[in-house]
N, C-alpha and C positions, 0 to 999 in steps of 0.2 A: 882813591885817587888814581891807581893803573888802572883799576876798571871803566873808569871814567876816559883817559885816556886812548886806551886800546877802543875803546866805545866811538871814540871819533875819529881814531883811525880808520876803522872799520866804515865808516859813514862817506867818509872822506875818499874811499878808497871806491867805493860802490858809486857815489857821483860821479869819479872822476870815469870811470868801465861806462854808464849811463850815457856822459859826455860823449865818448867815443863813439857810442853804438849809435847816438844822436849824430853825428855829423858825419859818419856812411851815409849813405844814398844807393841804394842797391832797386833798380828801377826798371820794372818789365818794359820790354822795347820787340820792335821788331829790326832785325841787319840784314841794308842789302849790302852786298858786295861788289864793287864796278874795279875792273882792271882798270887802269890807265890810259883815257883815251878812247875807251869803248863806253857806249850809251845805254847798255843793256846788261843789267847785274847778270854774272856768272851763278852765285848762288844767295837765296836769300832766307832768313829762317830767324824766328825765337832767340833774344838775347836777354842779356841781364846788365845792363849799363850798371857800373857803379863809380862812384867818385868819391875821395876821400880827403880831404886838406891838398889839393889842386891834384893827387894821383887820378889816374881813370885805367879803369880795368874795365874789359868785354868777355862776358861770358858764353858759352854757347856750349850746350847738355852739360855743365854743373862745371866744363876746364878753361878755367879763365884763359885765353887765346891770345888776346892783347892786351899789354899794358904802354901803357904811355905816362911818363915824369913830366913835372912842368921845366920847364928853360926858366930861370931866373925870375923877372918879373913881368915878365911879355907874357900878356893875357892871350891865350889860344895857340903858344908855341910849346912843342914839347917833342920828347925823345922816345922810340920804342927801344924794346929787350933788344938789341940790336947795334941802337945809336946813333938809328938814325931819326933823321926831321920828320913831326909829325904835327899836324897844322890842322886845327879847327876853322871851317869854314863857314860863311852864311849861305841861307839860302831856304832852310827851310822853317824861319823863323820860329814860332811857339810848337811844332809841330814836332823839332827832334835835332840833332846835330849834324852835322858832315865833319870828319875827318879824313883829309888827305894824308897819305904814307906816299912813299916809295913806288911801291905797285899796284897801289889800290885805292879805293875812296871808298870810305865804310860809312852806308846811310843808317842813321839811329833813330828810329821810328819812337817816340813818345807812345802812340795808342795802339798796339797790337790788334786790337778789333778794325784796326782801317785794313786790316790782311783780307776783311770778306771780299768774295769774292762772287762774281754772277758766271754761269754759263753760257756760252753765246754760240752760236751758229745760221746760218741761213734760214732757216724753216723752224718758228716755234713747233716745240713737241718733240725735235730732231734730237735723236741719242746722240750723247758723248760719248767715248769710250772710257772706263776708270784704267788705266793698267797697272796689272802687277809690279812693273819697274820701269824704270824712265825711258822706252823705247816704242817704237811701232811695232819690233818683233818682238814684243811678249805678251802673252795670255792677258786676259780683261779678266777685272773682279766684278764687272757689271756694266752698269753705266749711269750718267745724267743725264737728266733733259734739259732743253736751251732753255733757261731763267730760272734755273737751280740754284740758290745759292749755296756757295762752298765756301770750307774754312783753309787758306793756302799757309801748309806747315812748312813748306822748303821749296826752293824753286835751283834748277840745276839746268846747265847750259846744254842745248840741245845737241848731242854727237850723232844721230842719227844720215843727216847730211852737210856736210863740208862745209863751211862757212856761215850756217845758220847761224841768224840773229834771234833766233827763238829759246825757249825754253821747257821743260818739265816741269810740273810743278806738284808737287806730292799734296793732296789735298782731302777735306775731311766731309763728309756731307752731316750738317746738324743734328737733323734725325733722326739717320740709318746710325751713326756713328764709322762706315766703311768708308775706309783710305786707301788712297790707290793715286795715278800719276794721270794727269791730264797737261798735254802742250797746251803752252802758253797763249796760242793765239785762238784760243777757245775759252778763254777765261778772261771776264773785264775786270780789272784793276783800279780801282778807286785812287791808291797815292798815283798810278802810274798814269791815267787820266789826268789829276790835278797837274803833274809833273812834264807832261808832254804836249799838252795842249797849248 
């Protein structure tokens, strides 16, 4: 009769771990990052959306960075590690979330393959440059040609001149597998087409 017992505690204890691990959601994504006000994400890169019994956590290289509580019973209102309002938006319907913070609006990409990317310039054939780091003054690791496609791991706001609306973008070519920094405005953007047009 205890073996019996312990036998479906044991069972009982293992569906209920099951259960749990069933109602995670831990869901590759891509995040862009938009300050406040500004039209053009500051950085964007590889996330890992999860949600747990209305929690949501964002991960980005394996340190969950954001977390958001739900508020009461208001569907899409919630709090960050901080305390403050943190507000699920519409907009990019079956495609991924928007949440607005404080300082930011974090775009949650559903399909990470929408990050390909094309090379573009003037003149088919016309080298890209790859570089070493996100600037004009650093060494090149090579280059692309215009209708390359490239894989875009991170994209980073351009300091090179004073006010640019442009960007870095760390990117991977398929083939070669060589990663290196191409500005943004040499690179066509599928969500950023969909989203701007």
């Amino acid at each position: 009769m205890k073996s019996l017992t312990v036998f479906w505690a044991t069972i009982t204890m293992i569906s209920v771990s099951a259960l749990s691990l069933l109602s995670r959601a831990d869901t590759p994504a891509y995040c862009d990052f938009y300050p406040i006000g500004e039209d053009r994400a500051s950085s964007s890169m590889p996330c890992i959306f999860s949600q747990h019994q209305g929690f949501i956590a964002i991960a980005i290289n394996g340190d969950v960075l954001y977390e958001f509580n739900p508020v009461g019973n208001s569907p899409g209102n919630y709090t960050d590690a901080a305390g403050d309002a943190v507000y699920r938006q519409a907009g990019l319907g079956s495609r991924g979330l928007i949440f607005q913070l404080r300082y930011e609006k974090i775009y949650v990409y559903w399909f990470p393959d929408t990050r390909i990317g094309t090379l573009r310039g003037n003149n088919v054939g016309s080298r890209i440059n790859l570089r070493q780091q996100p600037t004009l003054n650093s060494g090149t690791n090579g280059y692309g040609l215009v209708g390359d496609r490239v894989t875009v791991l991170e994209c980073r706001q351009d300091n090179d001149t004073l006010g640019s609306n442009l960007n870095w973008c760390k990117v991977q070519f398929p083939k070669s597998t060589e990663i290196g920094w191409i500005r943004s405005d040499f690179i066509i953007f599928p969500v950023e087409i969909e989203r701007w047009s």
